[in-house]
mmCIF file of the C-alpha atoms, coordinates in Angstrom:
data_MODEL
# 
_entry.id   MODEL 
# 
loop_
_atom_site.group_PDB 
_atom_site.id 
_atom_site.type_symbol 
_atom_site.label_atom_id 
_atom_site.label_alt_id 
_atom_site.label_comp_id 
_atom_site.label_asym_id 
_atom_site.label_entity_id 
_atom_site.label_seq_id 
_atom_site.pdbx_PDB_ins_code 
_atom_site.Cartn_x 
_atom_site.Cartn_y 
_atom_site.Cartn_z 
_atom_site.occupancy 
_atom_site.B_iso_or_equiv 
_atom_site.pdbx_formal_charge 
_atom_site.auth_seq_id 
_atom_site.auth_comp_id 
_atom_site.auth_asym_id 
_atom_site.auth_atom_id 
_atom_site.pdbx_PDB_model_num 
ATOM 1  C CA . UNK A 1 1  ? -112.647 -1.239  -75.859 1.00 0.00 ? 1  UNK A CA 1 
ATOM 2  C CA . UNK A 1 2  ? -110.215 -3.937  -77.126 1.00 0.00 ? 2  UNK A CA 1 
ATOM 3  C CA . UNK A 1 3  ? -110.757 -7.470  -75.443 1.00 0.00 ? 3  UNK A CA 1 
ATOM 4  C CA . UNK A 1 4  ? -107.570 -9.494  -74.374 1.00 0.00 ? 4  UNK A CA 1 
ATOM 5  C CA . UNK A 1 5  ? -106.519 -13.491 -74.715 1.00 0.00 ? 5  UNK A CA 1 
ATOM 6  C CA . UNK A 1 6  ? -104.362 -15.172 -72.578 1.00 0.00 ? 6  UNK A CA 1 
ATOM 7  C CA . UNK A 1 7  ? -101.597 -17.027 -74.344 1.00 0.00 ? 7  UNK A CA 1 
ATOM 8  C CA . UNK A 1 8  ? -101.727 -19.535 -72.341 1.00 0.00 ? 8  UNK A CA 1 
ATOM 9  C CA . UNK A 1 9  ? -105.270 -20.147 -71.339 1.00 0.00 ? 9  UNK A CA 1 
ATOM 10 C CA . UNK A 1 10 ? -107.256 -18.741 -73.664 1.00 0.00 ? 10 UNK A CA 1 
ATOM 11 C CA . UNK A 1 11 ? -109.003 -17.073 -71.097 1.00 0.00 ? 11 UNK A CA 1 
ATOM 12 C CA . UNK A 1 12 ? -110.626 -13.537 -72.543 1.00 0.00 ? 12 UNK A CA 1 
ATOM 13 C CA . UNK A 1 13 ? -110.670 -10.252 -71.004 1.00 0.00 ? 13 UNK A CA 1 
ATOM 14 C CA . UNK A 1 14 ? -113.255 -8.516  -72.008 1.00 0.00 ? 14 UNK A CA 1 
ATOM 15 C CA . UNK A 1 15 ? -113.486 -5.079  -70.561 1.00 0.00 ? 15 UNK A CA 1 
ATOM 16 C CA . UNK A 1 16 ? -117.208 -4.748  -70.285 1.00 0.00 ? 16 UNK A CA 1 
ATOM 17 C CA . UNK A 1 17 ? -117.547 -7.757  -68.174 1.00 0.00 ? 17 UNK A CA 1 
ATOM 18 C CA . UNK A 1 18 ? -114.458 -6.615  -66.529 1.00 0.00 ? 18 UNK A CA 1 
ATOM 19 C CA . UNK A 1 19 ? -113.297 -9.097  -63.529 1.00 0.00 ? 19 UNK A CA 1 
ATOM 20 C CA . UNK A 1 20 ? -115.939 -8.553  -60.669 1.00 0.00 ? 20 UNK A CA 1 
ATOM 21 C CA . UNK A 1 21 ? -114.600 -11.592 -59.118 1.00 0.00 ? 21 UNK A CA 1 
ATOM 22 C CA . UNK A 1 22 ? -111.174 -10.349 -58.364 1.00 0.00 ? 22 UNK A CA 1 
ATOM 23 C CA . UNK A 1 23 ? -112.818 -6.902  -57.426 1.00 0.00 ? 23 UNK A CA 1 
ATOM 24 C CA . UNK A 1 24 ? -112.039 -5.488  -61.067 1.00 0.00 ? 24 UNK A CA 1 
ATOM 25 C CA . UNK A 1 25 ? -115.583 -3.206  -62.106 1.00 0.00 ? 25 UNK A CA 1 
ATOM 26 C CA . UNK A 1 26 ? -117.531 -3.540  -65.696 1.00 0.00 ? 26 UNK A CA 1 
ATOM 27 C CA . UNK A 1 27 ? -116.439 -1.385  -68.056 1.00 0.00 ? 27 UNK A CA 1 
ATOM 28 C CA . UNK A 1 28 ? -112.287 -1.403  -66.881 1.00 0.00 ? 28 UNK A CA 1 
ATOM 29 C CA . UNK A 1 29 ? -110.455 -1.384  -69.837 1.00 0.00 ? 29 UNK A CA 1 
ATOM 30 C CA . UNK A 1 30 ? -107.315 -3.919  -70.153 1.00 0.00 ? 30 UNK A CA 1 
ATOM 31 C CA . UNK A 1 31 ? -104.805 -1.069  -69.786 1.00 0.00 ? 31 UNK A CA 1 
ATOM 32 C CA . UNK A 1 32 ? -106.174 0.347   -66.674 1.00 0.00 ? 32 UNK A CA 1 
ATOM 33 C CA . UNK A 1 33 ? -105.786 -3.156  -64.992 1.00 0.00 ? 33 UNK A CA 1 
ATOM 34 C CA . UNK A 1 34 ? -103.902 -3.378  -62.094 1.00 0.00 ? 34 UNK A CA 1 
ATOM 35 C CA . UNK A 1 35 ? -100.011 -4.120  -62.125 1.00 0.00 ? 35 UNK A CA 1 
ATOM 36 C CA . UNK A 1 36 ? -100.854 -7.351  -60.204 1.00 0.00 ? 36 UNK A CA 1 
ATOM 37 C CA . UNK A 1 37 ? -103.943 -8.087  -61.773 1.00 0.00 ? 37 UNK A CA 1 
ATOM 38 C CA . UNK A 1 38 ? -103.407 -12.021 -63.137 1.00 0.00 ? 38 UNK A CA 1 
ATOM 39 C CA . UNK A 1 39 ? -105.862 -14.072 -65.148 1.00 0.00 ? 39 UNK A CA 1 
ATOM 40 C CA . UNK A 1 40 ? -108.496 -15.751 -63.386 1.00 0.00 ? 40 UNK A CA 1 
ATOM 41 C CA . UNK A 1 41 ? -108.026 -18.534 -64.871 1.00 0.00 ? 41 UNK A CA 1 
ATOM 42 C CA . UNK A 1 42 ? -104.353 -19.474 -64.950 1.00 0.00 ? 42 UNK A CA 1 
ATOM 43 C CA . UNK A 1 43 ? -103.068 -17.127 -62.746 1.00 0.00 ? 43 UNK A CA 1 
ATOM 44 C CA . UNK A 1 44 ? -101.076 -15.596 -66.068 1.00 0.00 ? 44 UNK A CA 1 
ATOM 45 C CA . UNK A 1 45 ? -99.752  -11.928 -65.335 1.00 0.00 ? 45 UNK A CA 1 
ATOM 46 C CA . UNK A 1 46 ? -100.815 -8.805  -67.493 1.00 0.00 ? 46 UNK A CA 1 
ATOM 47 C CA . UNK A 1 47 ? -97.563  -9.616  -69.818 1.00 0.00 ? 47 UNK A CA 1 
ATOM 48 C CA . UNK A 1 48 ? -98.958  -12.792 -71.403 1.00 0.00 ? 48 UNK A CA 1 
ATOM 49 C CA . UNK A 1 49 ? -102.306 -11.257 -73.120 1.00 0.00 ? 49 UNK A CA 1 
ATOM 50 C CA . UNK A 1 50 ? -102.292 -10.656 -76.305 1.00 0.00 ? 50 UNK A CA 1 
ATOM 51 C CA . UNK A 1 51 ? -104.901 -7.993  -78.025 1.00 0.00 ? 51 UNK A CA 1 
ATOM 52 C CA . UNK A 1 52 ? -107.769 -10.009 -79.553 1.00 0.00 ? 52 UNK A CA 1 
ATOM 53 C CA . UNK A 1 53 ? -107.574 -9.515  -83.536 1.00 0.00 ? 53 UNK A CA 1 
# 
């Protein structure tokens, strides 16, 4: 599964981690996020990640 970057942050998404803090489980990949998921770090929404080259 493709990891994610925050343009703004830097913050990455990486889908095997996945988000357990904000109640997202290990192995969730980026697409299957939420619609109100936001970065953890920055509070960024889904729209300003960019795929990880």
């Amino acid at each position: 599964m493709d990891k994610y970057v925050c343009d703004i942050c830097g913050y990455v998404y990486d889908p095997e981690a996945g988000d357990p803090d904000n109640g997202v489980s290990p192995g969730t990949a980026f697409a299957d996020l939420p619609a109100d998921w936001v970065c953890p770090v920055c509070g960024a929404s889904k729209d300003d990640f960019s795929k990880e080259d």
